[in-house]
C-alpha positions, 0 to 999 in steps of 0.5 A: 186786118181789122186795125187802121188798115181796114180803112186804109185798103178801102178805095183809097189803097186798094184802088192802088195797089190794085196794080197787083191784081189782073181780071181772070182766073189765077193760076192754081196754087202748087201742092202743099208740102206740110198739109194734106188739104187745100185751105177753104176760101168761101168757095163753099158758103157752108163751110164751117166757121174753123177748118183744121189741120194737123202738122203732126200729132201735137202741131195743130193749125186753125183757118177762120172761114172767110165766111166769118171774116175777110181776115180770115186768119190762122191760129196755132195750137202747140201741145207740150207734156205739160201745156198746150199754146194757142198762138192767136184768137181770130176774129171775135163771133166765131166760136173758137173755144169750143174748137180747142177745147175739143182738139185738147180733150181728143189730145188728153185721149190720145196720149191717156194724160189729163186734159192740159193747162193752156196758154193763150199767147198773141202774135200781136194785139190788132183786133183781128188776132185778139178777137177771141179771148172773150171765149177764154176768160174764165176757162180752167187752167188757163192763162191769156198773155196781155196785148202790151209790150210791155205784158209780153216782154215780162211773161216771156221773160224778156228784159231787153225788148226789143233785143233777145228772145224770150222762151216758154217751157210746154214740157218737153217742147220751148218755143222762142219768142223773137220781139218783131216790132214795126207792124204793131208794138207789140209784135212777136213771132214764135220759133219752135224747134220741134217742127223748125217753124217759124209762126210769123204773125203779120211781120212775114206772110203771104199778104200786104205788109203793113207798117206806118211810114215812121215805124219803117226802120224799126220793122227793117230792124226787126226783120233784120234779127229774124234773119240774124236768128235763122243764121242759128237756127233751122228754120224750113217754115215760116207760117203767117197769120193770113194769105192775102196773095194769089197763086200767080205771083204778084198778085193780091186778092181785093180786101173784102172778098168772101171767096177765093180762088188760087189763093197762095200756100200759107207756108213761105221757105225760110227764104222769105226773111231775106226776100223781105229784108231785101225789099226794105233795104232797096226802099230808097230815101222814104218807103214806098208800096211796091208789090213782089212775087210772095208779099206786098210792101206796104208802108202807109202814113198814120192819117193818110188825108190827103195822100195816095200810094204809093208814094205816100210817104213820101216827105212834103 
């Protein structure tokens, strides 16, 4: 994740939390329910820059190679009657555009209708889920949703940020977008009622869950309404925005690996929200790292000078 974190997980934190991780093969990871191919992780070093896969006919994923970046993260393209979403940009120097023109073109082909407009939204604004709008800017029929809170609650229509939802209308598809605040301000994660998917950002994902040791109550909080909001909703995935664990529960790969192996499946069951709520609430008086089966908790002080995790937030 290229945001303060970058820095945090160099030597300070990963000499940490490295807890998580044993010398020696992990265990491989058991097969996919939603995708017919494992993701590529480096191994090959001429693996292409984006890998894709199809949920279905109008529900595309996209992986940037580890090769192009460590983040290495994945994007979304949901297409509607009338719209298509690309949820997220990756990091910037890949050519991403190129990919969901081609993917847009062959769906215009496919269904015999034009090519259609597209909205390009963000998961969040750290760098490393924005880095490819440059790619967008002046494309045709195209609108690139702003990184602010402040941008996102007004373009989805959302006049209580961080309470209720707001929605976006493809055609003949709405998808729901749930304020997620804690990770970053501006953090949302999107509910599609066409597939019962739950795109999460970095709020749940199979990886390190950052948030600084201040913003701790209004991350649990905004887990907190994720859980409310799947109490109503049939959730069966959630689909976040890398894989930073192993197979082998517990356990986190180093931070600036260009390759993998046994990495973890990138969908989580819908079990995760309460698994994560759980961890928040067993925190105690201060947040604290602290490594479960599918994710690793991870609080961290705005300037971390001085101080070591796990107990880094502790107050002096």
């Amino acid at each position: 994740m290229t945001r303060l974190a970058a820095a945090l997980v160099s030597a300070l934190l990963l000499g940490n939390v490295s807890a998580c991780e044993t010398s020696g093969s992990p265990a491989g990871a058991p097969p996919s329910t939603l995708f017919a191919q494992p993701w590529n992780s480096g191994v090959d070093p001429q693996e292409p820059a984006f890998q894709i896969q199809a949920i279905d006919a109008d529900t595309y994923v996209l992986r940037q190679s580890l090769r192009t970046s460590f983040e290495a993260p994945f994007l979304y393209l949901l297409f509607g009657d009338e719209s298509a979403l690309l949820i997220d940009t990756g990091v910037e120097g890949a050519d991403l555009r190129a990919e969901v023109d081609r993917l847009i073109e062959q769906h215009a082909a496919d269904t015999g209708r034009a090519p259609l407009r597209l909205v390009v939204m963000h998961t969040h604004g750290h760098g490393d889920h924005v880095g490819g709008d440059e790619g967008f800017a002046g494309r045709p029929d195209t609108v690139i949703v702003g990184h602010s809170a402040e941008e996102v609650a007004a373009f989805f229509g959302n006049a209580d940020w961080p309470e209720g939802t707001g929605t976006l209308d493809l055609g003949g598809r709405t998808v729901e977008i749930l304020p997620t605040p804690g990770h970053h301000a501006s953090h949302v994660t999107v509910y599609d009622a066409a597939t019962h998917i739950l795109f999460s950002g970095d709020a749940i994902y199979p990886g390190r869950l950052f948030f600084e040791c201040g913003e701790a109550d209004e991350y649990a909080a905004s887990i907190d309404r994720v859980a409310q909001f799947a109490e109503t909703h049939q959730v069966d995935w959630l689909l976040g925005g890398h894989v930073e664990m192993k197979a082998k529960p517990g356990q986190a790969f180093g931070q600036q690996a260009k390759s993998r192996r046994g990495e973890h499946l990138l969908e989580l069951p819908a079990s995760a929200i309460g698994d994560v709520q759980a961890a928040l609430a067993g925190m105690g008086d201060y947040p604290r790292v602290a490594p479960f089966p599918e994710f690793v908790l991870l609080p961290h002080p705005a300037d971390p000078q001085g101080k070591s995790p796990p107990d880094w937030c502790k107050p002096s």
